[in-house]
C-alpha positions, 0 to 999 in steps of 0.5 A, spaced: 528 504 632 533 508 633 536 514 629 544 513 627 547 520 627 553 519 622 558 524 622 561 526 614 568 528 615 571 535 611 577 534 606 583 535 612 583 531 619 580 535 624 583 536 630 582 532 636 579 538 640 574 539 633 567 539 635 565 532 631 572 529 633 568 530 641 562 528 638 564 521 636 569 520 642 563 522 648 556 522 645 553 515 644 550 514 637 554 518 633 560 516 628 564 517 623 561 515 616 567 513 615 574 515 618 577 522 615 581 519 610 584 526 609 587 529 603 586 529 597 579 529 597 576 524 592 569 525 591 568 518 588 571 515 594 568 518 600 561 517 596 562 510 597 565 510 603 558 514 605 555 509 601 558 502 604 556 506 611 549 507 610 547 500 608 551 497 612 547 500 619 539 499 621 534 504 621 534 512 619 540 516 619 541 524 620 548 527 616 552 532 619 558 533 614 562 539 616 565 543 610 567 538 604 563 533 606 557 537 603 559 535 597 559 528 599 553 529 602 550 532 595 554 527 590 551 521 595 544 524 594 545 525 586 546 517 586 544 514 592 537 513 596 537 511 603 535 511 610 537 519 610 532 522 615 536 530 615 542 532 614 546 538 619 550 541 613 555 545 617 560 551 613 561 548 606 566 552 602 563 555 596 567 551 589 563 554 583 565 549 578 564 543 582 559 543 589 553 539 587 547 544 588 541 539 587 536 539 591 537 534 596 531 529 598 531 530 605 530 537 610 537 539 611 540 545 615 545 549 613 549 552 618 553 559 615 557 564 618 558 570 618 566 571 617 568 563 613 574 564 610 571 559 604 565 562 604 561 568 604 554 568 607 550 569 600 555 564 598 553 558 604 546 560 603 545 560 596 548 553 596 542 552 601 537 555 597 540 550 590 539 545 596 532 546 598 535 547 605 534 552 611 539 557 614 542 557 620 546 564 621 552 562 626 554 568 627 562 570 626 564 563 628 570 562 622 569 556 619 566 553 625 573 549 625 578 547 630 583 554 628 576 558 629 575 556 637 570 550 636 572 545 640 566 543 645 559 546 640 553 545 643 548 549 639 550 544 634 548 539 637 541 541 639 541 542 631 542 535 631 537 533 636 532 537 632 533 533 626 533 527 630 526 529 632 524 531 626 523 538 630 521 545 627 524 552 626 526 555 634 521 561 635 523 567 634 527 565 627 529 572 624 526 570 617 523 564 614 527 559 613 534 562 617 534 561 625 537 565 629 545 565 630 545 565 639 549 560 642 545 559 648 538 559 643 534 553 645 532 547 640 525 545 641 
């Protein structure tokens, strides 16, 4: 049974040009869990919406929510169990008050940047520390958006593939639980 790869939107509408909005239009076997809807975000109805898309498909599924859709991912797993195999957790702001910092129930990777405007590098990884998550150090990448130059991300996708597969760290990670930030690094 194949592995459904579904990509959780932010709280904007990423532009065309975004990696996640490529990844749906040119690689099979991913799509949007749902549509971006857009601001505002409302946590409640991005759940369901996650929800109502898990239990509508077959067979395992691997998240990739880039920057809010981290919350929905983590409000998802405080209610909900299901076929979510991994999770690719890409920049997610950091919002004291509200993030949900739960340990999620399946392997997730964070991917954290060096020079996010809506997150420190302590911040991202201490959300994935509360996540039971390992790191990914990007680099100085921004947000990973659209504004920040990204566009085509292949080193993402390998990520996802690695998840798919259920692979391990790369050799050579920096420090246990963090993985290298080179762009060319190749995934197991």
């Amino acid at each position: 049974m194949s592995v459904r790869r579904l990509l959780v939107p932010g709280r904007g509408v990423a532009l065309p040009e975004h990696w996640s909005w490529q990844w749906a239009r040119e690689r099979a076997g991913f799509q949007w869990a749902p549509e971006p809807p857009g601001p505002p975000f409302e946590p409640e109805d991005r759940v369901a919406d996650l929800q109502a898309v898990l239990s509508a498909g077959d067979g395992p599924a691997v998240l990739v929510a880039h920057s809010a859709g981290c919350a929905t991912v983590g409000f998802w797993a405080r209610r909900h169990t299901g076929p979510v195999r991994a999770a690719l957790l890409v920049t997610p702001p950091w919002v004291e008050d509200w993030m949900p910092r739960e340990r999620l129930p399946f392997r997730s990777v964070v991917v954290a940047s060096r020079d996010d405007p809506h997150a420190t590098f302590a911040q991202a990884a201490a959300l994935a520390a509360g996540w039971g998550a390992e790191v990914w150090d990007a680099g100085p990448v921004g947000h990973l958006d659209s504004k920040t130059g990204f566009g085509p991300w292949p080193a993402g996708e390998r990520l996802v593939e690695a998840l798919v597969r259920g692979a391990g760290l790369p050799a050579g990670a920096s420090a246990p639980g963090v993985w290298p930030a080179e762009q060319d690094q190749e995934v197991p």
